[in-house]
ZADREN-49208 format. One record per residue (C-alpha): residue number from 1; x negated, y negated, z. Coordinates in steps of 0.1 Angstrom, whole numbers. Each point is the difference from the previous one (the first is absolute). Example, Ala and Ser with C-alpha at 12.3 -4.5 7.8 and 13.67 -1.06 7.14 Angstrom:
BEGIN
[node 1 [-123 45 78]];
[node 2 [-14 -34 -7]];
//
This chain:
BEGIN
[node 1 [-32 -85 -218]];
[node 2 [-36 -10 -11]];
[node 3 [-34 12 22]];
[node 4 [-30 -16 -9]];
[node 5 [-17 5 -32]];
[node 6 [30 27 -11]];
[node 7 [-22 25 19]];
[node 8 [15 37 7]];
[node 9 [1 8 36]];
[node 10 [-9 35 7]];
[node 11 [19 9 35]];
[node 12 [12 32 19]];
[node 13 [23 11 26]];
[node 14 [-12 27 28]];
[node 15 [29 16 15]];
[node 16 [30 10 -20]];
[node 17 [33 -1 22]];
[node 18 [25 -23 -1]];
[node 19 [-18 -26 -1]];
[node 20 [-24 12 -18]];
[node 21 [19 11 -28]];
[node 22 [23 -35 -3]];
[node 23 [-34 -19 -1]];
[node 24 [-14 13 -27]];
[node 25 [32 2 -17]];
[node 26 [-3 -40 5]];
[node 27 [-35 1 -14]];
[node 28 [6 17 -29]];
[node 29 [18 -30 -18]];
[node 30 [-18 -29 11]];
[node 31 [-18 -13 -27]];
[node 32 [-37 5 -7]];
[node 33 [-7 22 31]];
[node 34 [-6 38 -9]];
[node 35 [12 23 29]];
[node 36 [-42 23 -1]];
[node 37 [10 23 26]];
[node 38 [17 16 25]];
[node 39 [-7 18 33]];
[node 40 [19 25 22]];
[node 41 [-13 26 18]];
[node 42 [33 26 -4]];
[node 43 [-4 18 -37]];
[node 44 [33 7 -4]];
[node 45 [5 -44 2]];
[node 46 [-26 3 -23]];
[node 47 [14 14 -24]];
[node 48 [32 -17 -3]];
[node 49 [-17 -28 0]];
[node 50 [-24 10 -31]];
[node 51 [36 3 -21]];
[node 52 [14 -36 17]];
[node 53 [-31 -18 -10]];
[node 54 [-15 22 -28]];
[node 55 [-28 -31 -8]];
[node 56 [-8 0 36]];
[node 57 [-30 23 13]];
[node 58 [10 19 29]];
[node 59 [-26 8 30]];
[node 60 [5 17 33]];
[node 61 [-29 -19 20]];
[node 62 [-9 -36 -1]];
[node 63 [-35 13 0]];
[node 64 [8 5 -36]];
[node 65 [6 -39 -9]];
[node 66 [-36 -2 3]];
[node 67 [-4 7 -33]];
[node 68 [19 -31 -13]];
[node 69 [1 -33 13]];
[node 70 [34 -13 6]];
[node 71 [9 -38 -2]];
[node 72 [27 9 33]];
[node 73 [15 30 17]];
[node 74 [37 -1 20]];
[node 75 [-3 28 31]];
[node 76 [33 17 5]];
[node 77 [-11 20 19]];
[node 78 [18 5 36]];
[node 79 [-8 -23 25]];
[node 80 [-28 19 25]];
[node 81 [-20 9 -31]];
[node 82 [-4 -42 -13]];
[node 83 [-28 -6 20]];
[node 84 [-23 31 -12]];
[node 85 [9 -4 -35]];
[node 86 [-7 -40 -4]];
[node 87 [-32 3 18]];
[node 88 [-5 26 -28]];
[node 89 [5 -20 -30]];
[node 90 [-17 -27 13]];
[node 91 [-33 16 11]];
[node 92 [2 20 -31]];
[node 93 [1 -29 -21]];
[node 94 [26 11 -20]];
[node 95 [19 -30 -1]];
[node 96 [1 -37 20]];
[node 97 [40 -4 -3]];
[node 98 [23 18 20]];
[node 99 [34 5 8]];
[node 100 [9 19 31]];
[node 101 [38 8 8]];
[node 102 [12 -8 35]];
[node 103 [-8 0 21]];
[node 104 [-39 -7 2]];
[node 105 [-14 23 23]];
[node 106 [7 21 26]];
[node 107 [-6 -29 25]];
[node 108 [-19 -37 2]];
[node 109 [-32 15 10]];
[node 110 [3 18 -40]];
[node 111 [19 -28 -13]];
[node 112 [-34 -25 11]];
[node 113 [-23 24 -14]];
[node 114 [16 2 -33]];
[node 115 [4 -39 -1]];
[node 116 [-42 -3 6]];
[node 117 [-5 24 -27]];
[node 118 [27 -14 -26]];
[node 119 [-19 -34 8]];
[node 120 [-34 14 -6]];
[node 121 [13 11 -35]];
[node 122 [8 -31 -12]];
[node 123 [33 11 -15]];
[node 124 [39 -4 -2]];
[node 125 [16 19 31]];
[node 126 [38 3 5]];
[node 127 [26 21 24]];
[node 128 [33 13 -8]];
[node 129 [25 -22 13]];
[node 130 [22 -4 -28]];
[node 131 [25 -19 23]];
[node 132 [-19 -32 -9]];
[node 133 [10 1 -38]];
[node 134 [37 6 10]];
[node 135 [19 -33 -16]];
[node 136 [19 -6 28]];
[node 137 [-29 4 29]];
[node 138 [-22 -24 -24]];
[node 139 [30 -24 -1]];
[node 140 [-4 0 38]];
[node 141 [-34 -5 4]];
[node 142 [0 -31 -21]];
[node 143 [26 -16 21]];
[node 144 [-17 8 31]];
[node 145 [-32 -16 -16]];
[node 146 [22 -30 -6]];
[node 147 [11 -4 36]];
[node 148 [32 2 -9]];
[node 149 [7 13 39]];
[node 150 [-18 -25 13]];
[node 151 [-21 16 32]];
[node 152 [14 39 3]];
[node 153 [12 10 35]];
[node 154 [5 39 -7]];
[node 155 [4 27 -24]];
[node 156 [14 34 1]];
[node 157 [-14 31 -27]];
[node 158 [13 28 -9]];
[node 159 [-7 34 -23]];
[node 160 [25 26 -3]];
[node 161 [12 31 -20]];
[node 162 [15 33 6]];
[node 163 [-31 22 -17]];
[node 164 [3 17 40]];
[node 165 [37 -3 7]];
[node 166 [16 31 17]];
[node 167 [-38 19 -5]];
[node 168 [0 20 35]];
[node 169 [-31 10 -1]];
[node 170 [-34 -11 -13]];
[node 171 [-5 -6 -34]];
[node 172 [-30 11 -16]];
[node 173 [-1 -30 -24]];
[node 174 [10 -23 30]];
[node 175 [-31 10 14]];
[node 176 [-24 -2 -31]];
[node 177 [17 -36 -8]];
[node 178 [-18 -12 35]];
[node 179 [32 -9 19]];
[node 180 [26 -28 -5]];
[node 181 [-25 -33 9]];
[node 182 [-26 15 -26]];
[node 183 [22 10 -30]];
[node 184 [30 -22 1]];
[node 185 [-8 -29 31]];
[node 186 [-37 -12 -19]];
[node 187 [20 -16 -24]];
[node 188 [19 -23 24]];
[node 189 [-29 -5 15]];
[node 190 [-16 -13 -25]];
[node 191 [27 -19 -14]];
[node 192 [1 -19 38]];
[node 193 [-36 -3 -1]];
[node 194 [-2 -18 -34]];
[node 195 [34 -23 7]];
[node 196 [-14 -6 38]];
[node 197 [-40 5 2]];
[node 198 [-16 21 30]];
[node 199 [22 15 27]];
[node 200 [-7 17 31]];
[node 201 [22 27 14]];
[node 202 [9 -2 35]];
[node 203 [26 31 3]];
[node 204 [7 29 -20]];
[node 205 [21 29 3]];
[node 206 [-1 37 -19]];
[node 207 [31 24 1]];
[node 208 [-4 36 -14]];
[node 209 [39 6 -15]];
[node 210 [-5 34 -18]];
[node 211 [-29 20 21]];
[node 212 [-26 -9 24]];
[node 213 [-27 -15 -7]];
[node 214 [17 -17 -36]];
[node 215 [-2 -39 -4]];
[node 216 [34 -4 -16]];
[node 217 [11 -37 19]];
[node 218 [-24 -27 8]];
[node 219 [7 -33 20]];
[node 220 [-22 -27 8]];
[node 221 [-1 -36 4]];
[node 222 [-30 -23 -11]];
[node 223 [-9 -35 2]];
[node 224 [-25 -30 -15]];
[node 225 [-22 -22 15]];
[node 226 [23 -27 -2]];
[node 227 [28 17 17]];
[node 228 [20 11 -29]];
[node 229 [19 36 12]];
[node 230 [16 27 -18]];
[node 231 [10 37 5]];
[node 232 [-3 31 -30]];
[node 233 [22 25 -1]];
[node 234 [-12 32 -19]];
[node 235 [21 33 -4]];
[node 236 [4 24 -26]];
[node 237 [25 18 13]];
[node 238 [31 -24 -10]];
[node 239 [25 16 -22]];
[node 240 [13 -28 -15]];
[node 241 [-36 -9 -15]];
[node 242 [-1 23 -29]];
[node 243 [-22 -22 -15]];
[node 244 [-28 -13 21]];
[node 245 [6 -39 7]];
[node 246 [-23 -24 18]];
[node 247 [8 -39 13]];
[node 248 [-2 -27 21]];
[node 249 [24 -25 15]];
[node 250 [-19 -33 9]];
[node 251 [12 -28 22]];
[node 252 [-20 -34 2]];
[node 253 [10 -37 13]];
[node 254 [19 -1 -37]];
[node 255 [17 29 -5]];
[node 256 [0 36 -3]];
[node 257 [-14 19 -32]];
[node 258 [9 38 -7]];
[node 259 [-16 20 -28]];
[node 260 [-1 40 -7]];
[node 261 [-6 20 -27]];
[node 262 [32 -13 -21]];
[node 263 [9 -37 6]];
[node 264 [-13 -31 21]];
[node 265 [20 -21 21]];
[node 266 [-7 -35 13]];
[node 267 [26 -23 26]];
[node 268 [-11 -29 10]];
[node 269 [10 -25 25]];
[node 270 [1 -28 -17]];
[node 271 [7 11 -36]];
[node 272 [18 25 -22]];
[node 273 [-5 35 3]];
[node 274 [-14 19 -25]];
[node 275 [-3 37 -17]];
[node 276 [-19 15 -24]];
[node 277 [5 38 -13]];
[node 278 [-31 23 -22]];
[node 279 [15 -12 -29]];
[node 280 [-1 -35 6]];
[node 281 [-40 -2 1]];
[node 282 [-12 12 -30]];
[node 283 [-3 35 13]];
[node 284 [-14 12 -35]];
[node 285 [-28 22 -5]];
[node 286 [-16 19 -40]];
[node 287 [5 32 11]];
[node 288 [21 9 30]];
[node 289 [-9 35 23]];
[node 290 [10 -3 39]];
[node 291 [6 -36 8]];
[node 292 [-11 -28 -25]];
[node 293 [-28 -7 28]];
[node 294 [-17 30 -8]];
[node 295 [-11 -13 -35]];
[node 296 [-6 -37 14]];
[node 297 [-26 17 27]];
[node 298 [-15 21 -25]];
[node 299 [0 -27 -27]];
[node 300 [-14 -24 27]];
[node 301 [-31 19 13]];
[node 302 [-8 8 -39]];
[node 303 [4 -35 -9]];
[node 304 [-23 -14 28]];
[node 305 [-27 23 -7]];
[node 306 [-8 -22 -34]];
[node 307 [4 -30 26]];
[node 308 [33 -13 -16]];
[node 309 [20 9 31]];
[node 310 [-4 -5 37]];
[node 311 [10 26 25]];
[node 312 [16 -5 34]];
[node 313 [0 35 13]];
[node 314 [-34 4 6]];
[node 315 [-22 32 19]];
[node 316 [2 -32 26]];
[node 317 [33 -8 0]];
[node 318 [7 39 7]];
[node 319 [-21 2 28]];
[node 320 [18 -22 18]];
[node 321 [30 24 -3]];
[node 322 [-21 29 12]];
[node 323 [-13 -21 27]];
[node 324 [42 -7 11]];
[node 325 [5 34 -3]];
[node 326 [-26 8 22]];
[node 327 [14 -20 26]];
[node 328 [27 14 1]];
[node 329 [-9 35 7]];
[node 330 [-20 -16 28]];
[node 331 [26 -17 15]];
[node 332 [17 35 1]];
[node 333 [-33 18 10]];
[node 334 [6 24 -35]];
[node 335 [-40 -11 -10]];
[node 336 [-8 6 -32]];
[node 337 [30 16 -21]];
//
């Protein structure tokens, strides 16, 4: 991987969880990028961090950045605080290209205000939603692009794992994750909004399994313009999810096409039915750490930021997903979540 003129990207990463932590592991062997800093308001995060990434400065406010512009910064931080901290960096100046984790904001009215201001900078902007460098959902969106369908009648979308299973009361992390449609249903939405293009929700359901007042199971349904249906399904209370899975099974005039996490499956009418696994698509990555999506998102945005690479999950693209979620918690008369 080449950027433009062999220059040395200077980037850093504010918030060091999970996330946090795996991105800048990802950053620290790409090739000429140098990982300046990192920001985390805990000290004892700090200084773990200090010994994990010993050529990394570590800070405790973004204030702090001032000092030294960066060519992009990834927010990890959680969700409620995306908003505050990317206004931040961008009327600080301390960098045009950001990353933000998903998902965007707290809600559209956020989401539209970071889009303005990532527009007025003039820079690379990119969500989260590592779904759309999995092999097998790219597999899928290429087919769909080729019609392969023909018109699509209906879809139905699902997200599931067990992180919640047999929990019988609140969770404190459930509730700092933002609720099942926020931490583990964005990413379905976004993968339907990227196969299908603008939907608008016209019933929605939430059910509080462990404790009142806990978004644990989400159902709603959602159509297009044209008349295109389908329904999501969003729990993470299954057992038998252990591993968090998302998919979609999609039935046009042609056939039906049926992709998750793992494999892709396409029957068609007229024609042989086919079946491709992970392995089957190239599903290869320099340096594996999560899910070989992971590096192709974080290779991606660096990439594009020369201009060798273009990027489909855009601040816009994500906005749309905060716009669906907040239809649904209007439909349910929740508000703002």
């Amino acid at each position: 991987m080449t950027y433009s003129g062999n220059k040395i990207l200077r980037v850093g990463v504010v918030g060091l969880g999970k996330m946090g932590f795996m991105h800048a592991s990802l950053l620290s062997v790409l090739p000429n990028l140098s990982l300046r800093v990192l920001c985390d308001k805990s000290w004892v995060i700090g200084n773990i961090s200090k010994r994990l990434f010993s050529h990394s400065e570590m800070v405790n406010d973004i204030g702090k950045l001032e000092e030294d512009y960066l060519d992009a910064v990834f927010i990890t931080t959680p969700i409620p605080s995306h908003f505050s901290v990317a206004k931040a960096l961008y009327s600080q100046r301390i960098t045009r290209n950001l990353f933000v984790e998903k998902t965007l904001a707290s809600n559209f009215n956020e989401a539209k205000e970071l889009c303005r201001l990532a527009e007025d900078s003039g820079g690379v902007n990119m969500v989260g939603y590592h779904k759309r460098f999995s092999v097998t959902f790219m597999r899928a969106k290429d087919l769909l692009d080729e019609e392969i369908l023909g018109e699509l009648d209906s879809f139905d979308a699902y997200g599931y794992s067990s992180d919640f299973s047999g929990v019988n009361t609140r969770s404190k992390m459930s509730g700092t994750r933002g609720g099942v449609l926020k931490d583990l249903g964005s990413h379905v939405v976004d993968l339907a909004l990227w196969f299908f293009g603008d939907l608008q929700v016209d019933s929605a359901n939430i059910e509080s399994l462990n404790d009142k007042g806990s978004e644990d199971h989400v159902y709603f349904t959602a159509k297009r313009s044209d008349g295109l249906r389908g329904c999501f399904d969003i729990s993470w209370c299954k057992k038998e999810y252990r591993m968090p899975e998302w998919g979609l099974t999609i039935r046009g005039a042609k056939g039906v096409l049926a992709v998750n996490d793992d494999e892709l499956t396409l029957n068609l009418i007229e024609g042989d039915s086919r079946k491709w696994y992970r392995h089957d698509l190239n599903d290869n990555v320099a340096f594996l750490l999560g899910a070989p999506e992971y590096f192709r998102e974080d290779e991606s945005f660096i990439k594009s930021i020369s201009g060798n690479n273009y990027i489909t999950s855009t601040f816009r693209s994500a906005a749309n997903v905060d716009y669906v979620i907040d239809q649904v918690y209007t439909q349910c008369g929740a508000g703002e979540n």
